[in-house]
C-alpha positions as CSV (number, residue, x, y, z in Angstrom):
1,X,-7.7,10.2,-14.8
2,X,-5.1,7.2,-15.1
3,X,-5.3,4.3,-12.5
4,X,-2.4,2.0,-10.9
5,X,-3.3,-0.7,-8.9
6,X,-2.0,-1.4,-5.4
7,X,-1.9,-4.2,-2.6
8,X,-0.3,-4.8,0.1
9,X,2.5,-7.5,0.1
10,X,0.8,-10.7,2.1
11,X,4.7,-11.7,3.6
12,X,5.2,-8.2,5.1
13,X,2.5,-6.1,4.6
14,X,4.5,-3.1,2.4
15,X,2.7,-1.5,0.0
16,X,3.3,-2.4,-3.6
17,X,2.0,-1.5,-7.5
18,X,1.3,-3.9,-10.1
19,X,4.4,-3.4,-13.1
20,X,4.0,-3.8,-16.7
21,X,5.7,-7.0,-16.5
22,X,3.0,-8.5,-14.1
23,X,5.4,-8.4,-11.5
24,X,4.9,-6.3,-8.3
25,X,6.8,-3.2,-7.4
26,X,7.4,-1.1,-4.5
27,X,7.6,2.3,-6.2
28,X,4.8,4.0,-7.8
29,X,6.6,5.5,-10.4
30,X,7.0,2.0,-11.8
31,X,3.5,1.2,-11.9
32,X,1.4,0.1,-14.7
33,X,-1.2,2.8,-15.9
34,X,-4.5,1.9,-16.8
35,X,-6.3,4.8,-19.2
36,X,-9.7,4.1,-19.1
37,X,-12.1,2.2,-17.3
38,X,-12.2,-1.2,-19.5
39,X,-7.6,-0.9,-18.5
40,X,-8.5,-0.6,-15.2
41,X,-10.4,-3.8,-15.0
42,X,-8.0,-5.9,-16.8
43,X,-5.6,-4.6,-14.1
44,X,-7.5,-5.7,-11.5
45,X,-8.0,-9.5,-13.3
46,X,-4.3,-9.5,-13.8
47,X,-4.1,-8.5,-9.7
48,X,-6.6,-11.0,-9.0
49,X,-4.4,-13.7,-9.6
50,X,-2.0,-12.9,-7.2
51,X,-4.4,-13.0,-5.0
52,X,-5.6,-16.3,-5.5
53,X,-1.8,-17.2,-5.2
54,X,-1.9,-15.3,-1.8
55,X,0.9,-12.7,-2.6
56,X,-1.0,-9.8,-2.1
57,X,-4.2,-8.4,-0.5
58,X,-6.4,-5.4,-0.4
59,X,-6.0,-4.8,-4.3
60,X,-8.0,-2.0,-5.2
61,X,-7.4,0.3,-8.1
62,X,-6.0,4.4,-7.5
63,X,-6.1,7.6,-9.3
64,X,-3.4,8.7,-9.8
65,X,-1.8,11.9,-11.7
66,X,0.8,12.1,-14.2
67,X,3.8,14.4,-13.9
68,X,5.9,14.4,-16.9
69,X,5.0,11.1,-17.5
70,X,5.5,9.1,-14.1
71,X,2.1,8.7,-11.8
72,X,2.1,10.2,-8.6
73,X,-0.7,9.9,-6.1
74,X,-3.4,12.3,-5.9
75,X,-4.9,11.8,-2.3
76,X,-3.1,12.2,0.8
77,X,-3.4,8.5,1.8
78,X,-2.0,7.6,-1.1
79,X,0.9,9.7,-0.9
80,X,1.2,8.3,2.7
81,X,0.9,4.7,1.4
82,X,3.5,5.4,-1.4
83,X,5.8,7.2,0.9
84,X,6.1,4.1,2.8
85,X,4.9,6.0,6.0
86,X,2.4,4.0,7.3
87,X,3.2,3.8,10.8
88,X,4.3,6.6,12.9
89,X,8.0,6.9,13.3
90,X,10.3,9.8,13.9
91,X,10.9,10.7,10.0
92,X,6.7,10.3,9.5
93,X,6.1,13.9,9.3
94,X,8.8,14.8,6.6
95,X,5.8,13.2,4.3
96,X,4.8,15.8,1.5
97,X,1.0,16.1,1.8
């Protein structure tokens, strides 16, 4: 299966995906995939130095699955995490799990 990789934002604490461009992205559709094992590792290098730069924390890489193309989480944390749902408020349960 593909992977993404994802942090939290150190300034806020909002989830966010590493982009092709190195940046940092809020949406998982517009997340850079990783193939394989030896992609997934240069992800996480890439990640590392944002790190180091104390931008982001808890990187770790995800599955994730690909409809037509785009990445979409496969777990339900993930799809909790993506959804931006990650503290209970009133529109919490419209999250698709």
């Amino acid at each position: 299966m593909p992977n993404v990789v994802t942090a939290n934002r150190l300034v806020d604490g909002i989830v966010i995906y590493l982009a092709p461009d190195g940046g940092w992205v809020e949406e998982l559709a517009r997340a850079k995939l990783a193939g394989d094992e030896e992609e997934t590792k240069a992800l996480e290098s890439e990640a590392a130095k944002a790190v180091a730069e104390r931008r982001v924390v808890a990187v770790y890489p995800m599955e994730v699955a690909l409809r037509d193309g785009v990445p979409i989480a496969t777990s339900v944390r993930e799809r909790i995490r993506a959804a931006h749902r990650t503290t209970l408020t009133k529109d919490w349960y419209d999250v698709p799990l």
